[in-house]
C-alpha positions in Angstrom: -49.9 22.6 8.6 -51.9 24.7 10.8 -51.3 24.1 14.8 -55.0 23.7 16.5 -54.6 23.9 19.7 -57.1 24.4 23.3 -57.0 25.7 26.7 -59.6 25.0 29.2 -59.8 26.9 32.6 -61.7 27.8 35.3 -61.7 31.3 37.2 -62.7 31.9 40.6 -66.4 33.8 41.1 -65.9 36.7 42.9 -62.9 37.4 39.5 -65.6 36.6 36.9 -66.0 39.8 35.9 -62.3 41.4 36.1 -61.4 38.2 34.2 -64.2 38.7 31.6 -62.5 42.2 30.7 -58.8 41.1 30.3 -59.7 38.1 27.9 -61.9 40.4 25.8 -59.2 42.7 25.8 -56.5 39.8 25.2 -58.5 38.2 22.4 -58.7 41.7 20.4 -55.2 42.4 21.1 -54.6 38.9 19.0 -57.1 40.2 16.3 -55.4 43.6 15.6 -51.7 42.2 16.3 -51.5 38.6 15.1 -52.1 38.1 11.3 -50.5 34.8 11.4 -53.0 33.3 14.3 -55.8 32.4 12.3 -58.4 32.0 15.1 -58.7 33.1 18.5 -61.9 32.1 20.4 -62.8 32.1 23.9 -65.6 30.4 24.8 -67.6 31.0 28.0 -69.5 27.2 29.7 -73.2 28.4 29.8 -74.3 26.3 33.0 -71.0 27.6 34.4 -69.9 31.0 33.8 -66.7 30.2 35.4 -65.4 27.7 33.3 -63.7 28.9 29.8 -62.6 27.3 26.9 -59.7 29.3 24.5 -59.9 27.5 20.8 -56.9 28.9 18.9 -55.1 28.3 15.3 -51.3 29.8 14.4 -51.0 29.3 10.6 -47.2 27.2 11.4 -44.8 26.8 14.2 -43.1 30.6 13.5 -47.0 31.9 14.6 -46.8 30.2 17.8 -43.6 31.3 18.8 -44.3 35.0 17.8 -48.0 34.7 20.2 -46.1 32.6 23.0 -42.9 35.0 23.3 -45.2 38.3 22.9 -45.5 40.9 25.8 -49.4 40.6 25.0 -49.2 36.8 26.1 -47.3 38.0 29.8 -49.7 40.7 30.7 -52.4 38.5 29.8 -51.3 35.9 32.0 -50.2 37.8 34.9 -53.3 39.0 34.9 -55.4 36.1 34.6 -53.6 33.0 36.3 -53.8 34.7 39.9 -57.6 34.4 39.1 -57.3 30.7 38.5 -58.9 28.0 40.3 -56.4 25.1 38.9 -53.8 25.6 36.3 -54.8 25.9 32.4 -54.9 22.9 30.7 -53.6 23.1 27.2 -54.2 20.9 24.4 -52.9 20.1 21.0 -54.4 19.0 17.7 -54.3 17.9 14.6 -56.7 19.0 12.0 -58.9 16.1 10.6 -61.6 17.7 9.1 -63.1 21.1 8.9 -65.6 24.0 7.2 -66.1 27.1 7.6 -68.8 29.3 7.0 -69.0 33.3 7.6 -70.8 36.5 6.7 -69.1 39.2 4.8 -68.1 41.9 7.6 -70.1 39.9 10.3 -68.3 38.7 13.1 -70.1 36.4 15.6 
């Protein structure tokens, strides 16, 4: 069973940008590097640029460990939690229902 899970955070304005660049270049690291997490998302709110959402999938427990333990995960991290306003707030899931549709060679 695939392990949904969420974390929701908010940055601090005058970091938007430096932030911007390290989870762009965090979220491709987990592209190129990560086969077994299935999804990586960040999400950016639109009446609040500071506020973030990261929607992520690891195929089973194995995944997670391998994306929690990785040096990827501490340079992200060291370079992003400084930034923070509060503390991320992560959140675990369980899959209910779901669909998926996508375009041959198109990412979003």
């Amino acid at each position: 069973m695939p392990i949904v899970m969420t974390a929701r955070f908010e940055v601090m304005q005058d970091k938007l940008e430096i932030c911007e660049r390290v989870i762009r270049e965090f979220v491709d690291y987990v592209h190129a590097n990560e086969p077994d997490t299935l999804l990586y998302t960040s999400v950016q709110e639109t009446d609040k640029p500071t506020g973030f959402l990261h929607y992520f999938m690891f195929r089973d427990e194995q995944a997670r460990e391998i994306h929690s333990s990785s040096a990827a995960v501490d340079k992200f991290t060291a370079a992003l939690y400084p930034n923070l306003i509060e503390p991320v707030k992560f959140t675990e899931y369980t899959v209910l229902a779901t669909t998926t549709k996508s375009r041959r060679g198109n990412d979003l």
